[in-house]
N, C-alpha and C positions, 0 to 999 in steps of 0.2 A: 617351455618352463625356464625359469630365469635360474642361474647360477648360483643365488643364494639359496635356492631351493634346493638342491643340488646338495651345497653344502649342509644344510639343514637334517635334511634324510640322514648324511654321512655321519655329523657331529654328532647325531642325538644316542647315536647307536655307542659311540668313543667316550659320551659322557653321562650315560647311561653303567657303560661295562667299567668307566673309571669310578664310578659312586661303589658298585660294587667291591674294586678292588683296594678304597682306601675307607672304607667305611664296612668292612666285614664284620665286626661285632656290633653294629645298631642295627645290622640290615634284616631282621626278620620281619620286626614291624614297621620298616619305613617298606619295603617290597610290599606286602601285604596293604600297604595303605596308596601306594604308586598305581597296584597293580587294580583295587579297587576305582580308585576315579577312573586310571585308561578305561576300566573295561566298562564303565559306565558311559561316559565320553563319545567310545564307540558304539555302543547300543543306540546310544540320542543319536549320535549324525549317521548313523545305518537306518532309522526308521524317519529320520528329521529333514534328512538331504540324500541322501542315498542311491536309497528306494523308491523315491517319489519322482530323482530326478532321471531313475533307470527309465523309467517306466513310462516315460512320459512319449508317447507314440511307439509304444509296445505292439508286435506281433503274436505277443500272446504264448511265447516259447521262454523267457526269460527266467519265471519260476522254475525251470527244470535246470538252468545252468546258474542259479541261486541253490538251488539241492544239490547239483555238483561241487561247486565252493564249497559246502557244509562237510560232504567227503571226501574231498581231498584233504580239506584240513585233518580232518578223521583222522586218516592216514598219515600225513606229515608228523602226526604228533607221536605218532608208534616208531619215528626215528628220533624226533626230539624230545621223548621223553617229559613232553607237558612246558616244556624248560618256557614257551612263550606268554605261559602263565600262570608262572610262578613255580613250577614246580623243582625241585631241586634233592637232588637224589645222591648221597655219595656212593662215588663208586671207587673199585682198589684193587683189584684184578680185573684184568679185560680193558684196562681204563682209555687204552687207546682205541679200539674200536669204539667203545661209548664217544668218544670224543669226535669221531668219523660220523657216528651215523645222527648223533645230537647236533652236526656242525650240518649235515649234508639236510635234515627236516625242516631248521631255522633259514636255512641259505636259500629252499627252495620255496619256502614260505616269504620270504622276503621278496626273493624274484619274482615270484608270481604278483605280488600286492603292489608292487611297484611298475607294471607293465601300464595301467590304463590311468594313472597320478596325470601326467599330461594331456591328454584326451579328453579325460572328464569337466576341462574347466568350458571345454565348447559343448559339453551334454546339454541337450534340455533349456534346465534355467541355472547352468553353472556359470555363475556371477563369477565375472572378471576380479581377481586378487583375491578371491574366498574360494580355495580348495580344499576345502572339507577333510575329501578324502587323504591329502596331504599330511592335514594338521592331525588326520586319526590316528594315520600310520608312524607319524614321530612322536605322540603320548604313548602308542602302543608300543614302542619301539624300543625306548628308556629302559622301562620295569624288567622286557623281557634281558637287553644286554645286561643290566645287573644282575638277574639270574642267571645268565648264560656265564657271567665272570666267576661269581662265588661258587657256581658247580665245578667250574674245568679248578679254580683255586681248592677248594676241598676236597678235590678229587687229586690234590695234589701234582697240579701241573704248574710249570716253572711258567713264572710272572711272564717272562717275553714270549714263552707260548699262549699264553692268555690274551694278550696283547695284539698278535698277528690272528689270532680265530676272530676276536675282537674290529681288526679294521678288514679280514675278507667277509666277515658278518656285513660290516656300516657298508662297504660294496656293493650288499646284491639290490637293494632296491634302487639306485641312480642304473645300474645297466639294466632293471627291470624296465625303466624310464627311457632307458634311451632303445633298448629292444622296442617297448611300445612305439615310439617315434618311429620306427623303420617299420614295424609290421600291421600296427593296428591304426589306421589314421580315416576309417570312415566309419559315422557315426552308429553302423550296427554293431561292427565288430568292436567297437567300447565300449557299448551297451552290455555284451555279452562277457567279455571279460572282468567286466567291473561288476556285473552279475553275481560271477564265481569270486571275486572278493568280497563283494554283501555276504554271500554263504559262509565264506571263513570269517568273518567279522561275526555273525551271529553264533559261530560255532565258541569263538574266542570270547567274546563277551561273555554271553550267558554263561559259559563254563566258571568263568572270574568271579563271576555274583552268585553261582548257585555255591560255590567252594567258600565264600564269604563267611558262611556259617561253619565253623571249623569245630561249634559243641556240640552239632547233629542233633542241634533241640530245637531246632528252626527260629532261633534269634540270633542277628546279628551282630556282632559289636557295634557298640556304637558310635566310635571312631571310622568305623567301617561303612553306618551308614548314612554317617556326615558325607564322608569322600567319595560315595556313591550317588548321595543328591547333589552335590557339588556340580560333578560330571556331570549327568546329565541337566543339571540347571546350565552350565556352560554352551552345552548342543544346545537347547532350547533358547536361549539369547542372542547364539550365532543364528538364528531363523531372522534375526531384527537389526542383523546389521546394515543390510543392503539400504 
């Protein structure tokens, strides 16, 4: 993986949580509309590139560690609080453990997603300079550090604490990358772990688009579901770059 990559992953996370921290009174409906294309984006390249390029000389075991991604995420989000998409909750007692166990669900959801980013470009038919899974995790990555900024700020945490959750946040996915580099380097064992990221990808996604409908009258806005076709028209045209 090349070092702009690197940087990439880092940045998006620092200008992601910086959108949040100087655009706090537009941010309801630019989050909501961020958070709709990501999660689109990631639906299209989870069933567009994914999954087609998991599976390609499958053992026939891979579905079940795709159902594990799906619970683990499950789980990660009972410490973070929904906070990777979109959700944002103030809090005012207790504030520092919220901040501990919302800091410790995103960190460990980032680490995981970013272990098989380098692996996957030798998957299958993973085309040289088109990593997919790369470009998912840093649209997905944006909406959620802007949520992650405006909850620790309205939760009333000082701007340079914001700031340092902020770059140990953009941290965990490049050491999830370099941990993959050391431990996952033959092509079952990145099969399998990029597995349980399709799981958390379909867990994150769908959850983004089903929460779309915020009048519980099953209509979407329709700024919402502009930037939902958007997304996935995006995944579906990356099928045509090659």
């Amino acid at each position: 993986m090349e070092f702009w990559e690197y940087g990439l992953l880092f940045f998006s996370v620092i200008f992601g949580g910086g959108l949040g921290v100087f655009l706090q009174r537009q941010a309801d409906n630019s989050l909501k509309l961020a958070l709709a294309f990501g999660g689109a984006y990631l639906l299209g390249i989870t069933f567009l590139h994914l999954i087609p390029e998991v599976f390609t000389g499958d053992n026939g075991r891979l579905g079940l560690w795709i159902l594990a991604g799906f619970f683990i995420q499950l789980f990660l989000e009972q410490l973070s609080s929904g906070v990777e998409h979109g959700h944002i909750h103030v809090h005012g007692e207790g504030k520092n453990s919220m901040a501990v166990s919302v800091m410790l669900g995103l960190c460990l959801h980032a680490l995981i997603e970013g272990i098989p980013i380098s692996g996957y470009e030798h998957l299958g038919h993973g085309h040289e300079g088109h990593n997919h899974l790369l470009y998912g995790i840093i649209l997905h990555k944006i909406p959620a550090a802007f949520a992650l900024s405006l909850l620790l700020l309205l939760s009333k945490f000082k701007a340079s604490t914001v700031w340092i959750c902020l770059v140990v946040f953009a941290s965990m996915s490049p050491l999830g990358v370099w941990i993959g580099q050391q431990l996952f380097t033959d092509p079952s064992s990145i099969r399998w772990i990029t597995a349980i990221v399709i799981g958390s990808f379909l867990h994150i996604s769908t959850t983004i688009i089903f929460e779309s409908d915020s009048s519980r009258h099953h209509r979407i806005d329709w700024r919402k579901l502009v930037a939902i076709t958007l997304g996935i028209a995006l995944a579906f045209l990356s099928m045509h770059e090659h």
